[in-house]
N, C-alpha and C positions, 0 to 999 in steps of 0.2 A: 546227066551230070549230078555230083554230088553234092550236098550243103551240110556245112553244122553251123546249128543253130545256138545262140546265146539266148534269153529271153529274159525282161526285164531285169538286167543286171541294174540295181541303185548305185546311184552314181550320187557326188554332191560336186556341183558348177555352178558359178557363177555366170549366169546367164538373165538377159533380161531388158526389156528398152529403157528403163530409166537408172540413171545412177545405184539409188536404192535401190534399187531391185537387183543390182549387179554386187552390190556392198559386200552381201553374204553368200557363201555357197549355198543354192537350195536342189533339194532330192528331184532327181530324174532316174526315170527308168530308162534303160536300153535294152532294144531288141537287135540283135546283127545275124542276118545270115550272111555267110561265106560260101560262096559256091567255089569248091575246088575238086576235081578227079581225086578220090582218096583211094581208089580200087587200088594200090600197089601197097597201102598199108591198111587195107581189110584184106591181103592176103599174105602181106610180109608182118604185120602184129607191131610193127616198128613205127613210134610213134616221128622218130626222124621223116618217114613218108608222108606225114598230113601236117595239118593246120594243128598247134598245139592251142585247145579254146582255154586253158587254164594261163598262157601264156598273152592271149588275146583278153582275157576278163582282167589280169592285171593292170596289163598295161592303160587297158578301159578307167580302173580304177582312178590313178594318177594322172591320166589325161590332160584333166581339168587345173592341175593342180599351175600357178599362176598365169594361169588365163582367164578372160570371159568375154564373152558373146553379146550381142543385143538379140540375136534372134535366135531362135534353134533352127532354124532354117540352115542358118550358116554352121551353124554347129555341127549338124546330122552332115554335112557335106563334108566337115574337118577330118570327123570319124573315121569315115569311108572313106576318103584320101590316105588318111593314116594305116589305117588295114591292108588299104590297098596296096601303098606302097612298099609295106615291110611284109610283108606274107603273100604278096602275087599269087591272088586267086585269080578265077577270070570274071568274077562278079563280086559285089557288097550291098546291098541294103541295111539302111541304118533304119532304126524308127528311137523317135526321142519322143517319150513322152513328159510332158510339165503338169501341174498341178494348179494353177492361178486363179478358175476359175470354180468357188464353191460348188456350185449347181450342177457343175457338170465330174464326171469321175477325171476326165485328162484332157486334155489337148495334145495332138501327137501329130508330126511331120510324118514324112519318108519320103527317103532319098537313096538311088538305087547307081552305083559307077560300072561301069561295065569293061572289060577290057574289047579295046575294038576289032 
């Protein structure tokens, strides 16, 4: 099967367990793979046949936009809901990476939906 990959798209969400922390939008990266058959547009050139990832990093983009989360747990879940329901691939993995804690470079989930 085939995948396209997104990797560290920055996003700004408000996400976060305390109020404050949900106040402002703050920077996360996304990773999404999409597993979908694209073999019928790596030989038709027609981007009609696959997953359009410029149309997927958009929509990424605005996502957030009047929502927020307390976890990214449930976040990364919303993604991959959202993916999955407007582009029916037969798989999604999200991975959210935060920033919170100094000492460390990220804290990052993932969360994988699958068509059954």
């Amino acid at each position: 099967m085939s995948k396209i990959t997104i990797t560290d798209l920055e996003v700004f969400y408000c996400v976060g367990v305390t109020d404050e922390e949900r106040a402002q939008p703050q920077r996360l990266l996304l990773t999404v793979d999409i597993t979908f058959d694209f073999s019928v547009a790596a030989v038709s050139d027609r981007i009609t046949k696959t997953i359009n990832y410029f149309e997927v990093a958009q929509m990424l983009l605005k996502f957030g936009e009047g929502r927020s989360w307390k976890l990214i747990e449930k976040l990364a879940a919303n993604v991959a809901d959202a993916i999955f329901n407007e582009y029916n691939p037969q798989a999604v993995t999200v991975v959210v990476k935060k920033f919170p804690i100094p000492q460390a470079s990220h804290v990052s989930v993932t969360w994988t939906t699958k068509r059954p």
